[in-house]
C-alpha positions in Angstrom: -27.8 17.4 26.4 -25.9 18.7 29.5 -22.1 19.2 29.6 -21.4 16.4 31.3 -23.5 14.2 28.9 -21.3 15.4 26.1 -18.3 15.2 28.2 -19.8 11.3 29.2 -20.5 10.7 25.3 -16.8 11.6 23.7 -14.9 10.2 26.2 -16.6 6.6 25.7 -16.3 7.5 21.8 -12.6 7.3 22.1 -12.3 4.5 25.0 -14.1 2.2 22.5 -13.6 3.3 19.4 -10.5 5.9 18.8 -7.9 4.4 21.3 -8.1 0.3 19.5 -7.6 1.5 16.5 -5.1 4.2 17.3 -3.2 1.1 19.4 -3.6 -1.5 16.6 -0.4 -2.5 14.7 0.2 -5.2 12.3 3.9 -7.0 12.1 4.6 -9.2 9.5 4.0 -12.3 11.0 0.1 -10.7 11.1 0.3 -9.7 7.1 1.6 -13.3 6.5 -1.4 -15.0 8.1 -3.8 -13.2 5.9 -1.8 -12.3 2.4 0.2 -14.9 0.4 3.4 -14.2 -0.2 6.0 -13.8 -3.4 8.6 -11.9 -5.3 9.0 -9.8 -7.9 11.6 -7.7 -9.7 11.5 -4.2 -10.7 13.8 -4.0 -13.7 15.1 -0.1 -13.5 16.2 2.3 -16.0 19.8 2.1 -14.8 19.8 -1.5 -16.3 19.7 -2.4 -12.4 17.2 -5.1 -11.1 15.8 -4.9 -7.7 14.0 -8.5 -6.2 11.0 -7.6 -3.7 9.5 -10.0 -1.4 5.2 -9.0 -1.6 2.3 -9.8 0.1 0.0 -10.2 -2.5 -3.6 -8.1 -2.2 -5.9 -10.5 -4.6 -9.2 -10.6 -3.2 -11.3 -7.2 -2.0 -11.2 -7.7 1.7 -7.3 -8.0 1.4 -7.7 -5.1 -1.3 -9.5 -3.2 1.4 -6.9 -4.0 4.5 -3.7 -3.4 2.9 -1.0 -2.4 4.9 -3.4 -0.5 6.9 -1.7 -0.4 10.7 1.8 -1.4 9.8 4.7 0.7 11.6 7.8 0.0 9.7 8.6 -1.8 6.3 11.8 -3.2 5.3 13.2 -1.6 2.0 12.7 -4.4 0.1 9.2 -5.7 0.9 6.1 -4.7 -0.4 2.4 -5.3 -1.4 1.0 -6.0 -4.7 -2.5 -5.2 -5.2 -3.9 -7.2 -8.5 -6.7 -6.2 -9.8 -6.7 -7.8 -13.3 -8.5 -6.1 -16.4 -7.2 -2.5 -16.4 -9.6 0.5 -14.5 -8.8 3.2 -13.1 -7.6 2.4 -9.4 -7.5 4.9 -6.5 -6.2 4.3 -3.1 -6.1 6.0 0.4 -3.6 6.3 3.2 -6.5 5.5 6.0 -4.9 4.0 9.2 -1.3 3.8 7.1 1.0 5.2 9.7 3.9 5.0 7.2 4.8 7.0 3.7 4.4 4.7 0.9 5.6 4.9 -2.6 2.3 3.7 -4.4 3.5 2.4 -8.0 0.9 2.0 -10.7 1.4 -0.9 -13.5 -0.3 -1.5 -16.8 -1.1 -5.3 -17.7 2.2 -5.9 -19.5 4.1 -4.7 -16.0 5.6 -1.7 -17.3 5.3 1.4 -14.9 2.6 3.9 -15.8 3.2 6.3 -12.6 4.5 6.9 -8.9 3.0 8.4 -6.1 6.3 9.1 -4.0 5.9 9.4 -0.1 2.5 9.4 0.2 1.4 11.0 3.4 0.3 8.5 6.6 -3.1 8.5 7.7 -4.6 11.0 4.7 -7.4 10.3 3.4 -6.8 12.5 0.4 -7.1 10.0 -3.0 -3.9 9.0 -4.6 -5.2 8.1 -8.3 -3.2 6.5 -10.9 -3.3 8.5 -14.0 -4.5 5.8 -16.5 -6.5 2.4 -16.3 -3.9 -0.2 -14.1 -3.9 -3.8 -13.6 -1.5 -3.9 -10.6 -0.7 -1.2 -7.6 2.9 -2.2 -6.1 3.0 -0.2 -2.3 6.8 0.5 -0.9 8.1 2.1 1.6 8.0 5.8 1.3 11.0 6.7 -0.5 12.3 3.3 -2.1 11.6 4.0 -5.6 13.4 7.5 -5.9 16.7 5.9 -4.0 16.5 2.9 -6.4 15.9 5.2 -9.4 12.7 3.0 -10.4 10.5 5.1 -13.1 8.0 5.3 -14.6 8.8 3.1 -18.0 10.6 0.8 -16.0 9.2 -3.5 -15.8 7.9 -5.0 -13.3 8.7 -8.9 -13.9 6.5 -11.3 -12.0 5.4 -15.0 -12.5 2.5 -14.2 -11.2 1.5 -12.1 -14.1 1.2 -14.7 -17.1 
């Protein structure tokens, strides 16, 4: 293969395939049309509750999308991954272009652990360190300035 082949070859490699999806962005109005939507409430250690409106993450294709290409959050949104019976759940900042606080919750809601500001577009695993029913996703950030912990209850309809 010649220089100019090569040359030929990358540049249509990142006209067709790099610059979409380095272009793509999601608003909320595009999460809204493919996640349902409800709240929850985070009661904290400070005997302080905090009300988050979530797109809910149920079935594997959403699972798999996430908040992949979104830009900005709003402090008190989120996304609530379910994934029912407790495993061991491990998640990935791939085409994230925002930090994320990534909190992991047993089956009765209470907070096992939080990865704080995970870093955009890594795609380095961020585990939870015990089997999890729920991952709740937050702008990067949001849990340390609302002094949610680990311990603390998340409180959700939803959950019954």
């Amino acid at each position: 293969m010649t220089v100019t082949t090569l040359r030929a070859a990358l540049t249509a490699y990142l006209i067709f395939w790099v610059a979409p999806a380095a272009a793509q962005s999601y608003s909320p109005a595009d999460l809204d049309s493919a996640f349902e939507r409800d709240t929850i409430v985070i009661r904290a250690s400070l005997h302080a509750c905090h009300k988050f409106d979530v797109w809910i993450a149920r079935a594997r294709p959403q699972q798999s999308r996430g908040l992949m290409f979104v830009r900005d959050l709003a402090p008190d949104t989120g996304m609530l991954f379910i994934y029912g019976q407790p495993r061991r759940v491990s998640m990935w900042m791939k085409n994230t272009y925002i930090p994320l606080d990534m909190l992991f919750i047993r089956g009765d809601g209470t907070i096992s652990s939080i990865s704080a500001n995970t870093e955009p577009l890594s795609l380095d695993s961020v585990a939870a360190i015990e089997p999890v029913s729920f991952v709740l996703e937050l702008g990067g950030g949001v849990a340390a300035a609302l002094h949610i912990e680990p311990g603390d209850q998340m409180i959700w309809s939803g959950a019954d």
